[in-house]
C-alpha positions in Angstrom: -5.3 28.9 -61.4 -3.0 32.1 -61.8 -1.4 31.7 -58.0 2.1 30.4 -57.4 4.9 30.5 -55.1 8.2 32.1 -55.9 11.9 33.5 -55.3 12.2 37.2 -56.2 14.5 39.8 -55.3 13.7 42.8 -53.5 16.0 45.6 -53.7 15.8 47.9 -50.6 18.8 50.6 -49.3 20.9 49.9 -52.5 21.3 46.3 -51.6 19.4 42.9 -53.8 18.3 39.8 -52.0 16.2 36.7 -52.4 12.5 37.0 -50.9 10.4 34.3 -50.9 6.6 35.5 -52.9 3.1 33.8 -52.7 0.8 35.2 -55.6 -2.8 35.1 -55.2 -4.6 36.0 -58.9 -2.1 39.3 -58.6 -2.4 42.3 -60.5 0.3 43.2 -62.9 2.4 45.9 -62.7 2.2 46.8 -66.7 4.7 50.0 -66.4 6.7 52.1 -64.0 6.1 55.7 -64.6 8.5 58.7 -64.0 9.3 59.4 -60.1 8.8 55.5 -59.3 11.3 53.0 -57.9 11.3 50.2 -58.5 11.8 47.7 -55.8 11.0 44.3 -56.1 11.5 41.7 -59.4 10.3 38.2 -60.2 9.9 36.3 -63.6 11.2 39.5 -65.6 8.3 41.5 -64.1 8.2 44.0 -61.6 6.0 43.1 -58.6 6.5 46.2 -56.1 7.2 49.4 -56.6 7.4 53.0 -54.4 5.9 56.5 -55.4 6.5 58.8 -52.2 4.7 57.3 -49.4 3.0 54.9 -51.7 3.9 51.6 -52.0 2.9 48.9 -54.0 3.2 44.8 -54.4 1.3 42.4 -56.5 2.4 39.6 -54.2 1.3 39.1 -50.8 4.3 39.2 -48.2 1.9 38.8 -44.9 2.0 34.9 -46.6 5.6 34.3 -45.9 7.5 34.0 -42.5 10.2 36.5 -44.4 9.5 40.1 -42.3 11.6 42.0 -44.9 8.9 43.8 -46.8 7.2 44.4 -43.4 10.1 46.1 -42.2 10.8 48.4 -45.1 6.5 49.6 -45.0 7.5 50.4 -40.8 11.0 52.3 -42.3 8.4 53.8 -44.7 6.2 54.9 -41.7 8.8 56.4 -39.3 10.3 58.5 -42.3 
C-alpha cells in the first residue's frame, strides 16, 4: 500500500544525478542531525543520508539495475 517506484537524485562527490528508487513500506528519514550529509532526495524528503562510516537509505537500491549507490557503499569501504 505505501510502496512505489521513483526518480530521485543522489548527490555523491559534489555532483547531482537522477537514480531510479523502489520503496518498500520505507522508513522516513524525519530529520538530519549535525555531522550528517545528506545524500540522496526524492518527493521533498530525504531518503539517504551518511554519518561517518554509516550510511543510511529508506529505499532499496539492490531493486534497481542502477549500481550507483552500490558503488559509493564499496568507495565507502576502501576509505
Amino acid at each position: 500500500i505505501d510502496s512505489f517506484e521513483e526518480i530521485g537524485s543522489f548527490n555523491s562527490h559534489g555532483q547531482s544525478r537522477e537514480l531510479p528508487m523502489v520503496f518498500i513500506r520505507a522508513p522516513r528519514i524525519s530529520r538530519v542531525g549535525e555531522g550528517v550529509e545528506m545524500l540522496a532526495e526524492c518527493r521533498g524528503d530525504v531518503v539517504m543520508a551518511k554519518q561517518a562510516n554509516v550510511l543510511v537509505a529508506s529505499f532499496h537500491p539492490e531493486l534497481t539495475n542502477d549500481l550507483a549507490v552500490h558503488r559509493y557503499f564499496v568507495e565507502m569501504i576502501e576509505q
